[in-house]
CHARMM internal coordinates of N, CA and C (Angstrom, degrees):
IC EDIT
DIST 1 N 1 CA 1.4583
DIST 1 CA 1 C 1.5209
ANGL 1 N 1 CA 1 C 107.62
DIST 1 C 2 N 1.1335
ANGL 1 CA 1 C 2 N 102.49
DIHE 1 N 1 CA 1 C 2 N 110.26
DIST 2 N 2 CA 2.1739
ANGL 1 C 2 N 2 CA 102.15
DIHE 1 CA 1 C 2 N 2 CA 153.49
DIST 2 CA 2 C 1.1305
ANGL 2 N 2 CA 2 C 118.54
DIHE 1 C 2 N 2 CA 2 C 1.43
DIST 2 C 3 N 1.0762
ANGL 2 CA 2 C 3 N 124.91
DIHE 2 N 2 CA 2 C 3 N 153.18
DIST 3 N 3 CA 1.5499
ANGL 2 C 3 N 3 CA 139.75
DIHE 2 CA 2 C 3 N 3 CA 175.19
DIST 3 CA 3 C 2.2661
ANGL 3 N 3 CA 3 C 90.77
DIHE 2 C 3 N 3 CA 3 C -70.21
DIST 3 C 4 N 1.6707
ANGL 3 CA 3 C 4 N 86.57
DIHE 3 N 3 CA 3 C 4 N -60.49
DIST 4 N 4 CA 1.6811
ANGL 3 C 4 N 4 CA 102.74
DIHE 3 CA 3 C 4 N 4 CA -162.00
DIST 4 CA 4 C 1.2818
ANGL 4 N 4 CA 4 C 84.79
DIHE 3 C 4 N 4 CA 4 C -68.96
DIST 4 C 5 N 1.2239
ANGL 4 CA 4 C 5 N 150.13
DIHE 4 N 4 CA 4 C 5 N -24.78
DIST 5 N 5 CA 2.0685
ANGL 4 C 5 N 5 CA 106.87
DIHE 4 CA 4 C 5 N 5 CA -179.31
DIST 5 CA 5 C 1.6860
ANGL 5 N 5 CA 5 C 78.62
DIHE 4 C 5 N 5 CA 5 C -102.14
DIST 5 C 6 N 0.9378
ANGL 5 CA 5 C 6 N 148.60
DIHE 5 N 5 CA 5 C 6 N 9.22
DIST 6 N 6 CA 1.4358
ANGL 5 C 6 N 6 CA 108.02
DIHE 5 CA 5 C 6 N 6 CA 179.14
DIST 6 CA 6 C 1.7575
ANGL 6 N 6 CA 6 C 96.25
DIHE 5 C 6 N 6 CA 6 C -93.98
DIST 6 C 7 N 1.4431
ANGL 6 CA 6 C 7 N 120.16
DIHE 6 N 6 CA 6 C 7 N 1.84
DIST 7 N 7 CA 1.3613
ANGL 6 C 7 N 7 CA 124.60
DIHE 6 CA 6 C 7 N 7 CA -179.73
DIST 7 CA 7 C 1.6807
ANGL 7 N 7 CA 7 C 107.65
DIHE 6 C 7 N 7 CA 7 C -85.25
DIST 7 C 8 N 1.5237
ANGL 7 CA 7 C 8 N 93.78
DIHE 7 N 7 CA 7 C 8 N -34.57
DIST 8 N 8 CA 1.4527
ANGL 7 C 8 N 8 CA 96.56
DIHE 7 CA 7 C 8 N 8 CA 179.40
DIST 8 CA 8 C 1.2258
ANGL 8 N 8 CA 8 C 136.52
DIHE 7 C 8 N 8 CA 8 C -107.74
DIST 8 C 9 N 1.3823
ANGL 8 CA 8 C 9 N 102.25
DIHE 8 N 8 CA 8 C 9 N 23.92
DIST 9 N 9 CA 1.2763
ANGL 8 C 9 N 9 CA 131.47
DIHE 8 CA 8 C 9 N 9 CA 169.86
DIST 9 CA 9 C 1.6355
ANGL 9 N 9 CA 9 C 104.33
DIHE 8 C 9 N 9 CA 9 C -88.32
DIST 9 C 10 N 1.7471
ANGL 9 CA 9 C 10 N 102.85
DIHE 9 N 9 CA 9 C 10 N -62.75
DIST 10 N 10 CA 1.4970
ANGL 9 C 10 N 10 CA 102.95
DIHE 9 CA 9 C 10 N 10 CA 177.19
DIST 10 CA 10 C 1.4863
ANGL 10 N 10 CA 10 C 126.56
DIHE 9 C 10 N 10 CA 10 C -45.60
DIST 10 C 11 N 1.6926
ANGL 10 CA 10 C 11 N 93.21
DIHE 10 N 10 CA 10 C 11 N -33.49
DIST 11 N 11 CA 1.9703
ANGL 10 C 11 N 11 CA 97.39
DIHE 10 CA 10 C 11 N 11 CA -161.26
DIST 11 CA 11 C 1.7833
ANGL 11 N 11 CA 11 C 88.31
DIHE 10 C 11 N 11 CA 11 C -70.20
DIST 11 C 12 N 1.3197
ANGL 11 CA 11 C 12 N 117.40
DIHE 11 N 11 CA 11 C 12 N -29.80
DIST 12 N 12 CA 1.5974
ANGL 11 C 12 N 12 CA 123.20
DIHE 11 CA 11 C 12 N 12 CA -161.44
DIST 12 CA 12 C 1.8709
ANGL 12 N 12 CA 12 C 95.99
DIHE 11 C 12 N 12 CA 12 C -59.74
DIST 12 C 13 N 1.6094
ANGL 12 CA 12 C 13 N 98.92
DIHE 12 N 12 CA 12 C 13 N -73.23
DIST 13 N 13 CA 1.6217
ANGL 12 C 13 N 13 CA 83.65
DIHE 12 CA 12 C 13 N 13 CA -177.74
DIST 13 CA 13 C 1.2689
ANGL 13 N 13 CA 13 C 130.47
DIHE 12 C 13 N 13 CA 13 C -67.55
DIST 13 C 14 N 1.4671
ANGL 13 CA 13 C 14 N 122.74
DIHE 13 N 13 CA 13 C 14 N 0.22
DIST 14 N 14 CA 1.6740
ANGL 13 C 14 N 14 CA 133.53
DIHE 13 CA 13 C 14 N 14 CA 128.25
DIST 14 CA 14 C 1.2067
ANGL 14 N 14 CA 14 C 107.02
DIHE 13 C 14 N 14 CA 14 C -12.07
DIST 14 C 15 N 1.5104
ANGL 14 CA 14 C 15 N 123.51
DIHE 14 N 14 CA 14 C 15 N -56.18
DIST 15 N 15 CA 1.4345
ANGL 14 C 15 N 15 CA 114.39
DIHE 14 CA 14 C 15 N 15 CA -156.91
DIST 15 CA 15 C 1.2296
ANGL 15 N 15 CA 15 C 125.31
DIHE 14 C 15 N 15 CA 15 C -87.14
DIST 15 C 16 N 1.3368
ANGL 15 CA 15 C 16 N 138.14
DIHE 15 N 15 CA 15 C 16 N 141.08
DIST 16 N 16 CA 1.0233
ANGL 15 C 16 N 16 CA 135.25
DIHE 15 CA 15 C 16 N 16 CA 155.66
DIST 16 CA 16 C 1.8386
ANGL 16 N 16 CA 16 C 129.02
DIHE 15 C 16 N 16 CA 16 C -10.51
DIST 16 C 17 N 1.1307
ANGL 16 CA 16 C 17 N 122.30
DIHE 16 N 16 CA 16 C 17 N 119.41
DIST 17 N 17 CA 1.3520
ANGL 16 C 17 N 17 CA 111.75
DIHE 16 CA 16 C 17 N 17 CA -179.53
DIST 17 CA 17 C 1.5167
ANGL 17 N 17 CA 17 C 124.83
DIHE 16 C 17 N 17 CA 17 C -35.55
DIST 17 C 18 N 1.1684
ANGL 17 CA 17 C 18 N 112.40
DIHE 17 N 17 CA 17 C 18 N -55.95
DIST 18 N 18 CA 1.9237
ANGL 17 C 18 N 18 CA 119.45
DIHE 17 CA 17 C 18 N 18 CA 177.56
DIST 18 CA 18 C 1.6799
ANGL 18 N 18 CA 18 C 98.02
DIHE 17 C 18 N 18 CA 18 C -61.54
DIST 18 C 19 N 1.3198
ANGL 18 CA 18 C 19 N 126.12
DIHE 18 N 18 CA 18 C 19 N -40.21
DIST 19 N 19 CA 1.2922
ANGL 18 C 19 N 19 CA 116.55
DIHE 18 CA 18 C 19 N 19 CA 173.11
DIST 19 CA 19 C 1.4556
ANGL 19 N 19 CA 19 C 125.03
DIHE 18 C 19 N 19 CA 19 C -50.89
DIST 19 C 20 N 1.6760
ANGL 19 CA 19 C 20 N 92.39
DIHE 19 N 19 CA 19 C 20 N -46.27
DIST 20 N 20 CA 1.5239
ANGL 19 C 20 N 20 CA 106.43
DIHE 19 CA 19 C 20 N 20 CA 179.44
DIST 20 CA 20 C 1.4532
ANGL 20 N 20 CA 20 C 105.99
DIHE 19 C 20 N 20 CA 20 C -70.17
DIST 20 C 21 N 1.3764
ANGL 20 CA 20 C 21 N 138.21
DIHE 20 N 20 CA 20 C 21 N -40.05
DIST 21 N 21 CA 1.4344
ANGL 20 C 21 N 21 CA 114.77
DIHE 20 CA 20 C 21 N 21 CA -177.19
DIST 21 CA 21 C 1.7633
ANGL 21 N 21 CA 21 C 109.84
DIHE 20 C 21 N 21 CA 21 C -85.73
DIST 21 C 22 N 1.2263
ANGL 21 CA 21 C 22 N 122.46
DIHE 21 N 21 CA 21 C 22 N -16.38
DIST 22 N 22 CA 1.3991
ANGL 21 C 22 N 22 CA 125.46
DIHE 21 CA 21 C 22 N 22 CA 148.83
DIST 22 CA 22 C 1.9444
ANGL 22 N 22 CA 22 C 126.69
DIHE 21 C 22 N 22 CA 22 C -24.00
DIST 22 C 23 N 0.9651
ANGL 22 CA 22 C 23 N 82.29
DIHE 22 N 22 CA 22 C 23 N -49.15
DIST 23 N 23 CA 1.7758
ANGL 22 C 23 N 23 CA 104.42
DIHE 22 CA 22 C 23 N 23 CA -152.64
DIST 23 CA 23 C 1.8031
ANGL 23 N 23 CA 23 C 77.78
DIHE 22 C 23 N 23 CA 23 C -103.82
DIST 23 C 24 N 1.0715
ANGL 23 CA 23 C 24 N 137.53
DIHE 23 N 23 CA 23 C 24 N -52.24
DIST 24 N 24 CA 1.3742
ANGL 23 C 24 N 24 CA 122.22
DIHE 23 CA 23 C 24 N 24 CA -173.30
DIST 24 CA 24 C 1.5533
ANGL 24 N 24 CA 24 C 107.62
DIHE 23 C 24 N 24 CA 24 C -78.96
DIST 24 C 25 N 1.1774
ANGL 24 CA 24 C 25 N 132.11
DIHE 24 N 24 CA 24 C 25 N -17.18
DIST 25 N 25 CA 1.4238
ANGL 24 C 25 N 25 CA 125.30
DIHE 24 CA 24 C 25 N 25 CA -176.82
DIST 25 CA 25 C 2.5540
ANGL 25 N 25 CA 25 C 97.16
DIHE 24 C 25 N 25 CA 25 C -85.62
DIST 25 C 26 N 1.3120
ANGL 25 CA 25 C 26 N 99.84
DIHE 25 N 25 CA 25 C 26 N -33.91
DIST 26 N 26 CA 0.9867
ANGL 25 C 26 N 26 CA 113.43
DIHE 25 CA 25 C 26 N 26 CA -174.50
DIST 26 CA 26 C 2.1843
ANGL 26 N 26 CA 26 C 101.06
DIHE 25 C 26 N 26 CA 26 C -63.43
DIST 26 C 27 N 1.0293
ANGL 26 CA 26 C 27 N 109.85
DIHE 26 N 26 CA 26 C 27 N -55.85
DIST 27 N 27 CA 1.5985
ANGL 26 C 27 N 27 CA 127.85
DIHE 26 CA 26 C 27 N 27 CA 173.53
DIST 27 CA 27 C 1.7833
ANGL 27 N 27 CA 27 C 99.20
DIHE 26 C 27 N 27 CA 27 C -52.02
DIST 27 C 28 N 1.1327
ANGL 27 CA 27 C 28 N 119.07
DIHE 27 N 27 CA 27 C 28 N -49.45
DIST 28 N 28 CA 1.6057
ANGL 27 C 28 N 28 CA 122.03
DIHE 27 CA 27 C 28 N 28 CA -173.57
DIST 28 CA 28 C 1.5284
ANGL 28 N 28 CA 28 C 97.14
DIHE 27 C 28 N 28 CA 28 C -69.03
DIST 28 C 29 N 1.3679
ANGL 28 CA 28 C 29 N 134.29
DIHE 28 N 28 CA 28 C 29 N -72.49
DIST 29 N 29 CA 1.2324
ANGL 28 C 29 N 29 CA 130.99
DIHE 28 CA 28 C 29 N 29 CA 163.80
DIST 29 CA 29 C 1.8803
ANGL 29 N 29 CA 29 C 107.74
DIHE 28 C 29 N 29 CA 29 C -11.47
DIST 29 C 30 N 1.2144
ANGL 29 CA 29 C 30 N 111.06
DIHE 29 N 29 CA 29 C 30 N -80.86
DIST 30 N 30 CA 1.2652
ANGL 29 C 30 N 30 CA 113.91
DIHE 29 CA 29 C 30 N 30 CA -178.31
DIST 30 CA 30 C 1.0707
ANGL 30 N 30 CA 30 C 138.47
DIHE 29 C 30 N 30 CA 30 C -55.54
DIST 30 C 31 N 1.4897
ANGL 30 CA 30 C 31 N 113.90
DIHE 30 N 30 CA 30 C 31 N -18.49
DIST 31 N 31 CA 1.3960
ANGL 30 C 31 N 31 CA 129.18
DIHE 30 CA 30 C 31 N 31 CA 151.35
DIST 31 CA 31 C 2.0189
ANGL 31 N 31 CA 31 C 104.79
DIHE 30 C 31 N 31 CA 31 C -64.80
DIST 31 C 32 N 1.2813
ANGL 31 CA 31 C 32 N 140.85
DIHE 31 N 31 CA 31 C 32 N -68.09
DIST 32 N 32 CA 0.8921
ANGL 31 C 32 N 32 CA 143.18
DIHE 31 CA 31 C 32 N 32 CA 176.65
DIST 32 CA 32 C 1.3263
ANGL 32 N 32 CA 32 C 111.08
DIHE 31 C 32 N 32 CA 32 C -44.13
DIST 32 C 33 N 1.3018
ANGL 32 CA 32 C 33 N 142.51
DIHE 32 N 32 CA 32 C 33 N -55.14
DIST 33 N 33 CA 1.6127
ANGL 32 C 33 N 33 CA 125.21
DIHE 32 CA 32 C 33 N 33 CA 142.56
DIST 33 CA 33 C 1.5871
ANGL 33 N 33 CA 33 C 125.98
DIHE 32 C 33 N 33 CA 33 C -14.19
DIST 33 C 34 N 1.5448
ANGL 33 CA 33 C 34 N 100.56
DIHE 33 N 33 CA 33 C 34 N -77.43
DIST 34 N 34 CA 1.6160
ANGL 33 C 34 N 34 CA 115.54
DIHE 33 CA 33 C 34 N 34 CA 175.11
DIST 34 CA 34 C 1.5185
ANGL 34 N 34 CA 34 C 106.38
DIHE 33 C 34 N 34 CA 34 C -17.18
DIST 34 C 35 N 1.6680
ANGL 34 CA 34 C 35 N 83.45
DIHE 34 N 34 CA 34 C 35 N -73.57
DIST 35 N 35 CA 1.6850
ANGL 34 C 35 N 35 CA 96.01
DIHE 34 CA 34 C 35 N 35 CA -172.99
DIST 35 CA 35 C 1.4631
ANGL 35 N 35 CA 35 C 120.52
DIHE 34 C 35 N 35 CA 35 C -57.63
DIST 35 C 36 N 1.2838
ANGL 35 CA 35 C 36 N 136.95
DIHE 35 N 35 CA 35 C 36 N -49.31
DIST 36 N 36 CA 1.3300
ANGL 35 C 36 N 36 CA 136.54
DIHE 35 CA 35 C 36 N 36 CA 119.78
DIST 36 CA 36 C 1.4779
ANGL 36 N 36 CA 36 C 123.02
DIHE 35 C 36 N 36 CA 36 C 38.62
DIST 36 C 37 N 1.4437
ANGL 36 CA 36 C 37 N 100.44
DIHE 36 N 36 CA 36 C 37 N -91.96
DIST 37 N 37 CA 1.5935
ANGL 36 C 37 N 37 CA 148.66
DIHE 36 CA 36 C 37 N 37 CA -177.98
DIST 37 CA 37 C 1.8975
ANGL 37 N 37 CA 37 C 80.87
DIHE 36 C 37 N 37 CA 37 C -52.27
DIST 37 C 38 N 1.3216
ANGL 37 CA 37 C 38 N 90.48
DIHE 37 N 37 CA 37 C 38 N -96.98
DIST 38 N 38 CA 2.0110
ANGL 37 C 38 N 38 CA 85.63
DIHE 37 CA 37 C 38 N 38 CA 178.33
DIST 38 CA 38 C 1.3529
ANGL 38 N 38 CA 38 C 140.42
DIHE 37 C 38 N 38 CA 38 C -15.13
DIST 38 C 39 N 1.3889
ANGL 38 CA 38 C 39 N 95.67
DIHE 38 N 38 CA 38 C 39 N -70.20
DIST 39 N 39 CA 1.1257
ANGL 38 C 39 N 39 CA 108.76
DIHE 38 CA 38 C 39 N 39 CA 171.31
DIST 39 CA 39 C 2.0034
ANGL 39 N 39 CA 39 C 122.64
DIHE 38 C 39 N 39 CA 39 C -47.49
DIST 39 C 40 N 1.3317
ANGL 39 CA 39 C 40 N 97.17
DIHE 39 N 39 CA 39 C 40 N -44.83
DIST 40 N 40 CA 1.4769
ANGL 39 C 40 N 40 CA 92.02
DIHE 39 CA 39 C 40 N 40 CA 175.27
DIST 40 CA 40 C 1.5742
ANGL 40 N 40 CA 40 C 117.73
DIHE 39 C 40 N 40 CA 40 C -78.48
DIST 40 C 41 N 1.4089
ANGL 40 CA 40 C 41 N 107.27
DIHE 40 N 40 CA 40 C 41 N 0.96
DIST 41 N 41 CA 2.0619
ANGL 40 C 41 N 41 CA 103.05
DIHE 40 CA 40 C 41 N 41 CA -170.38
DIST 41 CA 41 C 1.7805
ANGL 41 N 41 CA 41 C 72.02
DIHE 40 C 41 N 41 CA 41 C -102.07
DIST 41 C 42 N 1.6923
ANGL 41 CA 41 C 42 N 140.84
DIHE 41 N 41 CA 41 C 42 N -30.27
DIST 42 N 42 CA 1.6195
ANGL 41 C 42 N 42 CA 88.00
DIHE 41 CA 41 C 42 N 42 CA -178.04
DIST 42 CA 42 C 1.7213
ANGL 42 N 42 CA 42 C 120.53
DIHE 41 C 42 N 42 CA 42 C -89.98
DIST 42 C 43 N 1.5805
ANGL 42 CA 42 C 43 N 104.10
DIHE 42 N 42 CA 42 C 43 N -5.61
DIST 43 N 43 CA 1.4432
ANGL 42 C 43 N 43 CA 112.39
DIHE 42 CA 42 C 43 N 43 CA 156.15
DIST 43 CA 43 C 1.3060
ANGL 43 N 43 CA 43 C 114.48
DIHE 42 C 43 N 43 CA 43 C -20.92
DIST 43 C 44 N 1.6179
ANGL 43 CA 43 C 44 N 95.63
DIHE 43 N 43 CA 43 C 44 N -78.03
DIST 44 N 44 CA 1.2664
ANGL 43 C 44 N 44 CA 125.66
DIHE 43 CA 43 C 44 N 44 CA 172.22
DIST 44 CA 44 C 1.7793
ANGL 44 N 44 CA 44 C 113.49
DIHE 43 C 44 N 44 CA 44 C -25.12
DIST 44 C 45 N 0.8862
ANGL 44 CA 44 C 45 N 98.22
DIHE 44 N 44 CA 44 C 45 N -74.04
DIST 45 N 45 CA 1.8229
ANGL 44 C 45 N 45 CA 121.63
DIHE 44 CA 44 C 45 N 45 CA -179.68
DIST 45 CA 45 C 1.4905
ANGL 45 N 45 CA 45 C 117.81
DIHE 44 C 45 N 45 CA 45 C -44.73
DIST 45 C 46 N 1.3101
ANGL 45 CA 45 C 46 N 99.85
DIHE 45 N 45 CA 45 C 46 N -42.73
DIST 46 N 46 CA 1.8464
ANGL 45 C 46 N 46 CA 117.74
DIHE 45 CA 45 C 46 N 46 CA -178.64
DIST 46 CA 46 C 1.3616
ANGL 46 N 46 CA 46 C 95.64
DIHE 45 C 46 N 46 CA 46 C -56.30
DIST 46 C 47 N 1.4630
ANGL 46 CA 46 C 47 N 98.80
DIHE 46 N 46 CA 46 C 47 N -71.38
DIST 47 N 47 CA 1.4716
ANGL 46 C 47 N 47 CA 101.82
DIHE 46 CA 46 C 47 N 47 CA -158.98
DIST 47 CA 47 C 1.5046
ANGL 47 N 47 CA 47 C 121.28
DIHE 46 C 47 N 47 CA 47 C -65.96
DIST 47 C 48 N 1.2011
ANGL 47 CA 47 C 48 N 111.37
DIHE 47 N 47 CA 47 C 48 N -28.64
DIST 48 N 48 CA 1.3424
ANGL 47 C 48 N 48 CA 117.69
DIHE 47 CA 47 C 48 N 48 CA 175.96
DIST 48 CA 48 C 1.7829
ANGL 48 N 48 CA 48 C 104.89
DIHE 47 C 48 N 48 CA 48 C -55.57
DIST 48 C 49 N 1.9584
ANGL 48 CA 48 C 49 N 108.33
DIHE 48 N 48 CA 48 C 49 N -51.57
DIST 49 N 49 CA 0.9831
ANGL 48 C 49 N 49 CA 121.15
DIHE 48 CA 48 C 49 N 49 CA -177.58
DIST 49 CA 49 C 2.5647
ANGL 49 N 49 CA 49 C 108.57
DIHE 48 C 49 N 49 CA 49 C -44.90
DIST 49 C 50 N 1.4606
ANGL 49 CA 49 C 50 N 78.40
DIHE 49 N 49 CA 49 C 50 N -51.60
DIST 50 N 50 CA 1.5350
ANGL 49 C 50 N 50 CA 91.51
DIHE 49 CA 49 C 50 N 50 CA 178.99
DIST 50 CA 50 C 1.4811
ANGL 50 N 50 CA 50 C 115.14
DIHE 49 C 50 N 50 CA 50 C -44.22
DIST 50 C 51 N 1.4327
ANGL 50 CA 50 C 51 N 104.58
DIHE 50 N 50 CA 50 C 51 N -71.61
DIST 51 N 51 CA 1.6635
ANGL 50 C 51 N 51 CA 123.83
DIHE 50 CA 50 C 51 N 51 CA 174.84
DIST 51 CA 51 C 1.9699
ANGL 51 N 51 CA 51 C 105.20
DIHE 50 C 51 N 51 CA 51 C -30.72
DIST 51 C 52 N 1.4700
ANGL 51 CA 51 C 52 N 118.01
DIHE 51 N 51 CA 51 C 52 N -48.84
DIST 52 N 52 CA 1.4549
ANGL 51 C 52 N 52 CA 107.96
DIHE 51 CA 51 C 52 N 52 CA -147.27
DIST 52 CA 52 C 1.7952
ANGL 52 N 52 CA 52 C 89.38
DIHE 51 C 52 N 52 CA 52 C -108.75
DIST 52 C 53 N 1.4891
ANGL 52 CA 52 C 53 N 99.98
DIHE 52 N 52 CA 52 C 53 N 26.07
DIST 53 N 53 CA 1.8932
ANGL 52 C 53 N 53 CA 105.82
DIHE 52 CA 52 C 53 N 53 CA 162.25
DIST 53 CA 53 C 1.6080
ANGL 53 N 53 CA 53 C 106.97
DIHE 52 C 53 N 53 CA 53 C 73.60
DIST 53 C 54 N 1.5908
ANGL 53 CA 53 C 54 N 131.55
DIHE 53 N 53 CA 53 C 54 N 4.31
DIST 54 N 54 CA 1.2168
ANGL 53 C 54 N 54 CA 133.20
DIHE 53 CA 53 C 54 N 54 CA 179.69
DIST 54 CA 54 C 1.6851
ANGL 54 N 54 CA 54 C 98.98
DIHE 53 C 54 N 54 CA 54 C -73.78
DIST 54 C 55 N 1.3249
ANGL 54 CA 54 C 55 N 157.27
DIHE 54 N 54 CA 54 C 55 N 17.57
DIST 55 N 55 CA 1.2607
ANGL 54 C 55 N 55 CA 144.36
DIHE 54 CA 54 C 55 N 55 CA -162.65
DIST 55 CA 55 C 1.9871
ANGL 55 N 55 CA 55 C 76.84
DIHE 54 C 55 N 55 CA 55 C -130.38
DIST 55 C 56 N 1.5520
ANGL 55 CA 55 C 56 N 78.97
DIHE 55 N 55 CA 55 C 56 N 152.94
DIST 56 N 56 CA 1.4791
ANGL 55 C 56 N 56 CA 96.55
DIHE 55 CA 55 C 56 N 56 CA 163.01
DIST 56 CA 56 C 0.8416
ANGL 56 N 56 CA 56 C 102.55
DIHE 55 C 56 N 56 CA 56 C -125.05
DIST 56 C 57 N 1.9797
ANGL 56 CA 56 C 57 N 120.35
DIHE 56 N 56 CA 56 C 57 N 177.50
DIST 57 N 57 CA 1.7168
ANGL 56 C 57 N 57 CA 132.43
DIHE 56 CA 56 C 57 N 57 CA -161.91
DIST 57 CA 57 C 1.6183
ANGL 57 N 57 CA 57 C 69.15
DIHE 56 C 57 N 57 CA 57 C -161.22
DIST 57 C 58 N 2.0394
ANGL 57 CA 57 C 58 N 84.78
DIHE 57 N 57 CA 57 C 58 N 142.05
DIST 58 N 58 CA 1.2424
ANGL 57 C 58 N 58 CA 120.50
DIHE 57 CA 57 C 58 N 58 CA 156.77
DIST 58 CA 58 C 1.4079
ANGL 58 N 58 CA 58 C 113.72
DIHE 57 C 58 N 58 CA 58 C 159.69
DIST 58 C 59 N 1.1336
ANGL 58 CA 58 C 59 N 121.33
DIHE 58 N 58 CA 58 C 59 N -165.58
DIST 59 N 59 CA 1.6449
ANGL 58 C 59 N 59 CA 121.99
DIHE 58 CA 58 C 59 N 59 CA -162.55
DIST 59 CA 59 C 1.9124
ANGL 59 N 59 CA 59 C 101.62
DIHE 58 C 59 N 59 CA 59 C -93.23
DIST 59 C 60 N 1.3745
ANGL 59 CA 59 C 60 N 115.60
DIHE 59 N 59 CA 59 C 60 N 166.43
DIST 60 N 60 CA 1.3111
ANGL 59 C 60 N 60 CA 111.76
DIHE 59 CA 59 C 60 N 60 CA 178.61
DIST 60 CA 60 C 1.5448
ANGL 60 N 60 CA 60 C 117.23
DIHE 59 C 60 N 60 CA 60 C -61.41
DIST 60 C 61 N 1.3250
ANGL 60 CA 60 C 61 N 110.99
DIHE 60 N 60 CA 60 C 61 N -31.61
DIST 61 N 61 CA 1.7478
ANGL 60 C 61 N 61 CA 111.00
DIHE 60 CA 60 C 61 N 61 CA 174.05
DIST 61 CA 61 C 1.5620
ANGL 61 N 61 CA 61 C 109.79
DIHE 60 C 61 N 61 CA 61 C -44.19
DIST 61 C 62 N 1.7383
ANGL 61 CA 61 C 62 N 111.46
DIHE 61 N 61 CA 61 C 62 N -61.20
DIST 62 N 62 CA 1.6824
ANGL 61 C 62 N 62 CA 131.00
DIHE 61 CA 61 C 62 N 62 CA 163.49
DIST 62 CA 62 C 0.9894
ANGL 62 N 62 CA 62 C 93.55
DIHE 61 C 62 N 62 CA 62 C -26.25
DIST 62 C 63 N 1.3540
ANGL 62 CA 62 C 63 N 135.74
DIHE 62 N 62 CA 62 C 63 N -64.64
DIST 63 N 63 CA 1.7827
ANGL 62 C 63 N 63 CA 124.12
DIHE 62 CA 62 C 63 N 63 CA -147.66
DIST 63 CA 63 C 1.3944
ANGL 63 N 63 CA 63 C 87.19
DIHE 62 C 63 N 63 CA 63 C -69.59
DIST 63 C 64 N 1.4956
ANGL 63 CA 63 C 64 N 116.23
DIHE 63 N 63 CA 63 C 64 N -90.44
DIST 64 N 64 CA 1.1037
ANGL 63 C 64 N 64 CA 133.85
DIHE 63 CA 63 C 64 N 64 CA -152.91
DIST 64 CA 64 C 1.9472
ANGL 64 N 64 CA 64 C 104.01
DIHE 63 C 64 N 64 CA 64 C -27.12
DIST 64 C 65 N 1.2393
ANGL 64 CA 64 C 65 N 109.51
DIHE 64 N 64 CA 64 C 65 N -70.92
DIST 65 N 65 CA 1.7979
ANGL 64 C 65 N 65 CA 111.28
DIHE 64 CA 64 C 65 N 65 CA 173.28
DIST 65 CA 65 C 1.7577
ANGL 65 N 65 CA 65 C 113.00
DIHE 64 C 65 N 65 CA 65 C -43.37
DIST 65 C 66 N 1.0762
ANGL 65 CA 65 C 66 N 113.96
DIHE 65 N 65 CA 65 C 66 N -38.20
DIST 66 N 66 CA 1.6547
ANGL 65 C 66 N 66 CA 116.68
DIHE 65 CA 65 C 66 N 66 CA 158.38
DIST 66 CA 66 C 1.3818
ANGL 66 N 66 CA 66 C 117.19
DIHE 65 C 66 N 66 CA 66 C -66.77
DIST 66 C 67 N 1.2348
ANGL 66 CA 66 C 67 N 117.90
DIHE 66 N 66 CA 66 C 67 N -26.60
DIST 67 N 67 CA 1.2947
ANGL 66 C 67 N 67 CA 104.81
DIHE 66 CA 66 C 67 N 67 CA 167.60
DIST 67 CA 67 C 1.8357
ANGL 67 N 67 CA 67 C 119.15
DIHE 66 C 67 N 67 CA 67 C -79.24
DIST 67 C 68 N 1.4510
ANGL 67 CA 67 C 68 N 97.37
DIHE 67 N 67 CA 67 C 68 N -56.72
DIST 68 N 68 CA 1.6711
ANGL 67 C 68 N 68 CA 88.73
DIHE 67 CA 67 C 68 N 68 CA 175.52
DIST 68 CA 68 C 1.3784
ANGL 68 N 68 CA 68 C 130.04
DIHE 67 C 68 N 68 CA 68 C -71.87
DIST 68 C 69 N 1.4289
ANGL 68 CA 68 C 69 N 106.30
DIHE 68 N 68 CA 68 C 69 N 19.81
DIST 69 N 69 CA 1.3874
ANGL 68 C 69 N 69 CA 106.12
DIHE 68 CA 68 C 69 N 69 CA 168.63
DIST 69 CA 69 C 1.1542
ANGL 69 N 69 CA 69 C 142.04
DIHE 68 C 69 N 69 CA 69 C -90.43
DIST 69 C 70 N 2.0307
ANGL 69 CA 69 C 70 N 94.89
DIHE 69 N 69 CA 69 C 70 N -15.72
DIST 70 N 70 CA 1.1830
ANGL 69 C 70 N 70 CA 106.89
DIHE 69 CA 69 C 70 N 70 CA 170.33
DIST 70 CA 70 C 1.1024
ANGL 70 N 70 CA 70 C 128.50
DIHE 69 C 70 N 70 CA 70 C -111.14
END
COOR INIT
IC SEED 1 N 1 CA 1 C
IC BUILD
C-alpha cells in the first residue's frame, strides 16, 4: 500500500464513526459515477465501433473459431 492511502486510511479511522460512514457512503457514490462515466465512453466506443463496420455478426460457433484463431 502507498505511503498516501496508508495515510488516509489512518486519518479515516481517525474519524469519528458517523464521519466514517459519511465519507464512505460519499466514496461509494463516486465510485458509481466512475463506473457510470465508463460505462457510457465504451457505449460510446461500441457503437461508433458498429457504425464504421469494425463489429462482426454470426452465430456462437463463428465467435468461438474467431476466437481461437487468434
Amino acid at each position: 500500500m502507498g505511503a498516501m492511502i496508508k495515510t488516509l486510511v489512518e486519518d479515516f479511522q481517525g474519524l469519528p464513526l458517523e464521519d466514517q460512514e459519511y465519507v464512505a457512503e460519499l466514496i461509494q457514490k463516486q465510485l458509481i459515477e466512475s463506473r457510470r462515466e465508463y460505462l457510457a465512453k465504451r457505449v460510446s466506443e461500441a457503437k461508433a465501433n458498429y457504425r464504421s463496420g469494425q463489429c462482426k455478426s454470426g452465430s456462437f460457433k463463428e465467435l468461438m473459431e474467431d476466437i481461437e484463431s487468434d
